[in-house]
LOSELO-239697 format. One record per residue (C-alpha): residue number from 1; z, y, x negated. Coordinates in pm, 1 decimal, padded with zeros to 6 digits. Example, Ala and Ser with C-alpha at 12.3 -4.5 7.8 and 13.67 -1.06 7.14 Angstrom:
! residues 2
1; 00780.0; -00450.0; -01230.0
2; 00714.0; -00106.0; -01367.0
END
This chain:
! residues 308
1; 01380.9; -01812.1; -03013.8
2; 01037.5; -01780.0; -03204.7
3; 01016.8; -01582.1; -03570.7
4; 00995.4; -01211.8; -03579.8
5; 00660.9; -01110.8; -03545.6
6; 00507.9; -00753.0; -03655.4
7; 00356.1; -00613.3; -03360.8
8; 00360.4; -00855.2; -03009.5
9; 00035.0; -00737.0; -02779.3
10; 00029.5; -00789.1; -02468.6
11; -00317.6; -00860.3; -02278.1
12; -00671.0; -00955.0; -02422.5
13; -00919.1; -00735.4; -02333.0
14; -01120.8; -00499.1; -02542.6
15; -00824.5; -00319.7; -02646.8
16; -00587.4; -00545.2; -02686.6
17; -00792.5; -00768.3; -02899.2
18; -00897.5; -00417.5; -03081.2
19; -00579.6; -00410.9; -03155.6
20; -00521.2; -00728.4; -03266.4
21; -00746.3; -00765.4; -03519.9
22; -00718.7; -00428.3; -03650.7
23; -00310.1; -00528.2; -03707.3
24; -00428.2; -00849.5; -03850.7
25; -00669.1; -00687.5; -04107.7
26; -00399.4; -00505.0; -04188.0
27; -00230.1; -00809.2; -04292.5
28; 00031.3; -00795.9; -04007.3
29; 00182.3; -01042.9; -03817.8
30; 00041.5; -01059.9; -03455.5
31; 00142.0; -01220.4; -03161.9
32; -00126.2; -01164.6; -02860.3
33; -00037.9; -01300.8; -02502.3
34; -00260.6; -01324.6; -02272.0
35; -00178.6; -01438.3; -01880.7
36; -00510.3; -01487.7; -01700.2
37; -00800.6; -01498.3; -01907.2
38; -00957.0; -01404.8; -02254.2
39; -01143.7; -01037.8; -02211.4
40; -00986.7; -00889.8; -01886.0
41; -01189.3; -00735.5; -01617.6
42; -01519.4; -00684.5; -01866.2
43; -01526.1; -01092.9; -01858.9
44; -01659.6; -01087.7; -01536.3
45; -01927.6; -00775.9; -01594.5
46; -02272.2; -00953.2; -01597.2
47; -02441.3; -00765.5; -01803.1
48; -02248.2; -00487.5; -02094.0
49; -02524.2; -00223.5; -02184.3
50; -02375.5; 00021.6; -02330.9
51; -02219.9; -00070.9; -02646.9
52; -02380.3; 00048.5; -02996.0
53; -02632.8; -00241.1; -03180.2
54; -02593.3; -00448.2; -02844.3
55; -02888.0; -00409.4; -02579.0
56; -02691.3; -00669.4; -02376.2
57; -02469.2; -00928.6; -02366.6
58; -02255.7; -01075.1; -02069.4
59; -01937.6; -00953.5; -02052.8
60; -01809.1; -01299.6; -02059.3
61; -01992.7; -01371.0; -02430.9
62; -01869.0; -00997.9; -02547.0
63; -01537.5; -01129.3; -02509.8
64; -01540.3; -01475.3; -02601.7
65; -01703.5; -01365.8; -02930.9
66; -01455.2; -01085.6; -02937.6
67; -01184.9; -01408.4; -02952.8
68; -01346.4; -01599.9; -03169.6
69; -01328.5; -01364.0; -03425.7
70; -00957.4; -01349.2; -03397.5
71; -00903.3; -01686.9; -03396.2
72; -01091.4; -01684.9; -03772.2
73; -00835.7; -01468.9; -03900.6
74; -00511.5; -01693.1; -03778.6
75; -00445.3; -01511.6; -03432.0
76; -00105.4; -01635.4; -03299.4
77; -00205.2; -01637.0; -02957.5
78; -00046.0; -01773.8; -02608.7
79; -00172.4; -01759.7; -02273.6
80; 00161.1; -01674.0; -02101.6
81; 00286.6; -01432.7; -01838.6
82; 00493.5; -01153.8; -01951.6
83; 00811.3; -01096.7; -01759.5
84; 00969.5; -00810.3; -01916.4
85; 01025.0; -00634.8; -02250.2
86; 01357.0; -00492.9; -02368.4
87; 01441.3; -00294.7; -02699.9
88; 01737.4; -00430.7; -02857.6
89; 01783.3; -00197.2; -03204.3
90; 01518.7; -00210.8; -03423.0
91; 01278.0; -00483.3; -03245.4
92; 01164.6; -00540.3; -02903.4
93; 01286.9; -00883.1; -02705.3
94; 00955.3; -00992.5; -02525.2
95; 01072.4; -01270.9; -02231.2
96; 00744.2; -01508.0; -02093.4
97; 00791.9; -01750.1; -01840.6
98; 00738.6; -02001.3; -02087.8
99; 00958.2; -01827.2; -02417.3
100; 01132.2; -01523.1; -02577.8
101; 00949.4; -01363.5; -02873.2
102; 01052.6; -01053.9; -03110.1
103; 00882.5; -00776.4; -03214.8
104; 00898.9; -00469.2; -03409.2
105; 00614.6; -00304.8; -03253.0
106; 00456.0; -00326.4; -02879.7
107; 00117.6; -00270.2; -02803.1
108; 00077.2; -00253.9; -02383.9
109; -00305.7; -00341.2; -02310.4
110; -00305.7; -00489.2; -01956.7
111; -00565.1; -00343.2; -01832.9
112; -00606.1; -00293.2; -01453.7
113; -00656.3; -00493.8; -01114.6
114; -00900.7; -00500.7; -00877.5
115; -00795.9; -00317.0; -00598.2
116; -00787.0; -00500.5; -00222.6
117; -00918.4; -00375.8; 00125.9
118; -00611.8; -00457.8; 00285.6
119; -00788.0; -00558.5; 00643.7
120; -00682.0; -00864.7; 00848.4
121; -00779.7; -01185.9; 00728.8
122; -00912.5; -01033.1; 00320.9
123; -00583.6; -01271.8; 00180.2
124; -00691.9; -01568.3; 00390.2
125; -01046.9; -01518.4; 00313.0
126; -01023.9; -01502.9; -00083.3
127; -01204.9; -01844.1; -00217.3
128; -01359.3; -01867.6; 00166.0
129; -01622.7; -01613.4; 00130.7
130; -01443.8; -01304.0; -00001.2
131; -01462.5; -01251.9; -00382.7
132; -01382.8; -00985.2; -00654.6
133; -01563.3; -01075.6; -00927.8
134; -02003.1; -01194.2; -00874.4
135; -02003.9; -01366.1; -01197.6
136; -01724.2; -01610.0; -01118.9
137; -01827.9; -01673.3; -00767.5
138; -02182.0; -01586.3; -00707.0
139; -02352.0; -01898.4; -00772.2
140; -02167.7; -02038.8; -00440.2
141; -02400.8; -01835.5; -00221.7
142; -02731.8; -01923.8; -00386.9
143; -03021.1; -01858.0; -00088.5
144; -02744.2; -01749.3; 00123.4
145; -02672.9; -01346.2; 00279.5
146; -02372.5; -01156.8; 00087.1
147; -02247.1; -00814.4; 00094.6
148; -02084.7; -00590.7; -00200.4
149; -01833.2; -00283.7; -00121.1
150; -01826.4; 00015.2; -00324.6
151; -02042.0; 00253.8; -00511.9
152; -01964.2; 00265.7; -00876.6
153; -02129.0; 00070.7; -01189.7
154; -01971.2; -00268.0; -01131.4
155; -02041.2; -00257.3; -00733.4
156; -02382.4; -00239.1; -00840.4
157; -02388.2; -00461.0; -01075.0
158; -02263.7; -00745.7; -00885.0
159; -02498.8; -00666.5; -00623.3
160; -02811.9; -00701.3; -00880.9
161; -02652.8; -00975.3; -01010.8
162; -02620.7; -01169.5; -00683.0
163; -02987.2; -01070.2; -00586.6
164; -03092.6; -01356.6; -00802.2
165; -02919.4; -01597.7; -00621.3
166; -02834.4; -01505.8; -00310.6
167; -03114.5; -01464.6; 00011.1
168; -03025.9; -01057.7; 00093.5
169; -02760.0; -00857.1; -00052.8
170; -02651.3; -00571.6; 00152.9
171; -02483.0; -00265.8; -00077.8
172; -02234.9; -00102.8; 00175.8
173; -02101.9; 00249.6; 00059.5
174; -01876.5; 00530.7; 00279.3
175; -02110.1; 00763.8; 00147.1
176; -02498.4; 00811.8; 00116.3
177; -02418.9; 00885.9; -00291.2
178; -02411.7; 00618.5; -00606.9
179; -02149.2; 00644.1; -00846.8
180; -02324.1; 00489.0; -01114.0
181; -02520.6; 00463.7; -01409.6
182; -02925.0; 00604.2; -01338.6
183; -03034.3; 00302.6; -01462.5
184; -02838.0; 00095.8; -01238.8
185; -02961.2; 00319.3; -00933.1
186; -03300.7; 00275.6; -01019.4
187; -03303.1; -00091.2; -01067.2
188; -03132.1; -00130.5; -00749.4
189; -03380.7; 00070.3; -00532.2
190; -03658.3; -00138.8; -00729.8
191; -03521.2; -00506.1; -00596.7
192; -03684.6; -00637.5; -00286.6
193; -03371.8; -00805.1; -00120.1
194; -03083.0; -00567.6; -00145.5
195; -03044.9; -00370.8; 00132.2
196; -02854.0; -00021.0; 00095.1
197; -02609.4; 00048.5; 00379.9
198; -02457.9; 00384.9; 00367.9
199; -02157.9; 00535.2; 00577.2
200; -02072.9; 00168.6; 00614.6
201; -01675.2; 00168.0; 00702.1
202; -01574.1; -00204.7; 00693.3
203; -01337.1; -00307.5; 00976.7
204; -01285.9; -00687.7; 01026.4
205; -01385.5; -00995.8; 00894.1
206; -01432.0; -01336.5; 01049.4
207; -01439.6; -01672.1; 00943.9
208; -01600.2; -01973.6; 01113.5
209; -01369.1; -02169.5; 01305.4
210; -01470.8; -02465.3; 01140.2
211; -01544.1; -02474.8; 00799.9
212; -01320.4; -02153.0; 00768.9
213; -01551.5; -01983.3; 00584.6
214; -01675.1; -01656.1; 00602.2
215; -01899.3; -01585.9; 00921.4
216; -01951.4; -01205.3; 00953.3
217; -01818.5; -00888.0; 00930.6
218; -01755.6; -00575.4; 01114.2
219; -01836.3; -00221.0; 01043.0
220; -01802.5; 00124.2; 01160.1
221; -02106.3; 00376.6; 01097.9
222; -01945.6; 00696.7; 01024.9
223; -02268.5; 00848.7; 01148.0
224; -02314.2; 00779.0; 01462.2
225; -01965.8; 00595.4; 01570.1
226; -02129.3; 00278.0; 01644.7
227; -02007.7; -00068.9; 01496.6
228; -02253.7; -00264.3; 01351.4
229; -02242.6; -00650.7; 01209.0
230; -02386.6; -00839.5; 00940.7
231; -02389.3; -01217.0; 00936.9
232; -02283.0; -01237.0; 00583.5
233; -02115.9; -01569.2; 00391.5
234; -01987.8; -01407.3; 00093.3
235; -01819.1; -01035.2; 00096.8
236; -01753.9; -00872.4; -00250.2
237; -01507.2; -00650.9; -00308.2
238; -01589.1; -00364.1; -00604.9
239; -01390.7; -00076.8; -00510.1
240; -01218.2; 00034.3; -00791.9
241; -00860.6; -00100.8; -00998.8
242; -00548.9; -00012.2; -01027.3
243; -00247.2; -00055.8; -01264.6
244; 00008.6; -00269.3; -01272.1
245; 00286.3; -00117.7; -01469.3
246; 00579.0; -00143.1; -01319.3
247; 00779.2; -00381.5; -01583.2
248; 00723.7; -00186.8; -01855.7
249; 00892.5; 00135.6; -01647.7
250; 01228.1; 00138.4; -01875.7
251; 00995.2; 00201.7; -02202.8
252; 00690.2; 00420.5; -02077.7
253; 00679.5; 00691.4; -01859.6
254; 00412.9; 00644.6; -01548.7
255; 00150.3; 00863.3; -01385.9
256; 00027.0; 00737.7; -01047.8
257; 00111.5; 00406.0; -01205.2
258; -00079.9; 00493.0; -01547.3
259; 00103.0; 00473.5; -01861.5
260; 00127.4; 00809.3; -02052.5
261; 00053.1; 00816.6; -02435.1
262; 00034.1; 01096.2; -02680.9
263; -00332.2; 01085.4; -02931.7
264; -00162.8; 00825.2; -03135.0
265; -00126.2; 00578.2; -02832.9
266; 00197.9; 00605.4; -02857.2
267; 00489.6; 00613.7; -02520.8
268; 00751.9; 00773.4; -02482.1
269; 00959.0; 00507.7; -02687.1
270; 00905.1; 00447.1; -03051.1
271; 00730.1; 00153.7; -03120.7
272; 00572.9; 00113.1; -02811.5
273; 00226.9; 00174.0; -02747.2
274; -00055.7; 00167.8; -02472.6
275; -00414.3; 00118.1; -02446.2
276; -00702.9; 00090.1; -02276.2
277; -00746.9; 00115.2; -01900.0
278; -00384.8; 00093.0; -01826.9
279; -00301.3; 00414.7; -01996.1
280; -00335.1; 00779.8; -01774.4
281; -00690.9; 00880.5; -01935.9
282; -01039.6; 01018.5; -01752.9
283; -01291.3; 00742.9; -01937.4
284; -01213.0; 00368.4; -01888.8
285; -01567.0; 00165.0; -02094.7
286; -01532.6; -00102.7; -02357.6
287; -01647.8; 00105.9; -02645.0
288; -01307.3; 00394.5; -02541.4
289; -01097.6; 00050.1; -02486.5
290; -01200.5; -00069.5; -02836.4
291; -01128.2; 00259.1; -02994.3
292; -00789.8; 00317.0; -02840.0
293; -00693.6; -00045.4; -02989.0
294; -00738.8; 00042.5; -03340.9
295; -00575.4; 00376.8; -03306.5
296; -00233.9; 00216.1; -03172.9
297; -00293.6; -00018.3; -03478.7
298; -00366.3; 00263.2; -03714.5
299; -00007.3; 00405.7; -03586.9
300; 00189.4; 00096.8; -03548.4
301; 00139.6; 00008.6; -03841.1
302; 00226.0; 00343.6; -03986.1
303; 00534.2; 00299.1; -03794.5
304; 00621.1; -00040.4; -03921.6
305; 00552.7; 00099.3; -04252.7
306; 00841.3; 00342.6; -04175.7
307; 01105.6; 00085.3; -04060.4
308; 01035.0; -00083.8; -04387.4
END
């Protein structure tokens, strides 16, 4: 069994790490763990625009700078899966698959997944053509003809982002609207190869029988009834996220899956706390992430100031 620690965090994205080093400043001892990879879903955002003194940076630098910074202040920091968390009196029994930890304060910060199609063949396909995130898989399809689902900020951001490599991109929404940032609408109208394709209702996929690879894909125009195909090699997937909760149900109360907090980031259990996009809240950017970090850290350590 490893020392006591202050506050154990659990996830390290913007808000967890937020959180991290706002506990650390405030000369705390921190445990962050961390199961899949340093900066969460904004790791794989090509470009971050919209944070103050930053015109952009990848999402992938934003976060490993974000890390870096921790690490220069001592971070205790494990890249383990957590398997459940328990409160035993005054402290909070952490179990890993790798190790039990204690700690007088939780801070929940685990962010979101991307959410699946759920058609025939998407869980065969993944690392054969279909993807979720541009950045860590675009590259495979330089010169070669991709589509991207959805019609939000990160949709079209992966689909500007693969116009530089790939031969046509083809931007397939259920609607004729864009979800997204004007600037991101504008730039994607401006590009030469990306093709938009609204009322687009994806139906099958199919893979060569070959290489097994990604061959083409079926849709549905919800204007006119008609199915239509596109000879496409890669198929993105950008339709959204959603939580994944469920072990920390006998601390928090849940929403539609999203953890419910009162201003001071606080659950329903004392000494636990939630941030960023896995909490129950209308605005999910870095910069909100960041800022609900340091208020759990503001009031955890409060808290731990309480216990004494």
């Amino acid at each position: 069994m490893d020392d006591i620690f202050d506050v154990v965090v659990i996830g390290a994205g913007p808000a967890g790490m937020s959180a991290s080093l706002n506990m650390l400043r405030y000369g705390k001892k921190v445990l962050l763990l961390e199961k899949e990879n340093i900066g969460g879903q904004i790791a794989s955002a090509p470009n971050v625009e919209n944070l103050p003194s930053l015109k952009s940076i990848s999402g992938m630098d934003f976060s490993n700078n974000f890390f870096s910074q921790l690490l220069s202040l001592n971070i205790c920091f494990k890249f383990e899966n957590v398997l459940s968390v328990k409160k035993e009196e005054k402290k909070f029994l952490v179990t890993t698959n790798a190790a039990k930890y204690f700690g007088k304060a939780i801070i929940i910060a685990v962010g979101v997944k991307a959410k699946k199609i759920d058609i025939d063949n998407e869980k065969q396909l993944v690392g054969h053509g279909i993807s979720y995130c541009a950045i860590c898989d675009g590259i495979f399809f330089k010169n070669k003809d991709v589509c991207v689902i959805g019609d939000g900020n990160t949709a079209l951001q992966y689909a500007l982002f693969l116009s530089s490599y790939c031969k046509n991109v083809f931007l397939c929404t259920l609607t004729d609207k864009l979800f997204a940032d004007d600037i991101l609408v504008n730039r994607i109208k401006n590009k030469s190869n990306i093709f938009l394709k609204n009322y687009f209702l994806i139906k099958e996929v199919f893979s060569d029988a070959e290489t097994k690879f990604l061959k083409k894909i079926d849709f549905v125009n919800l204007l006119n009834k008609k199915q239509e195909t596109i000879n496409a090699q890669g198929l993105f997937i950008a339709i959204g996220q959603a939580p994944k909760n469920e072990i920390f149900e006998n601390l928090v109360s849940l929403e539609n899956g999203f953890i419910d907090v009162d201003k001071t980031m606080q659950t329903k259990t004392q000494g636990v706390f939630a941030v960023g996009d896995c909490i129950n809240k209308q605005v999910r950017q870095v910069s909100t992430a960041v800022s609900d970090g340091s208020i759990a850290a503001f009031f955890a350590n409060k808290y731990l100031e309480n216990l004494g």
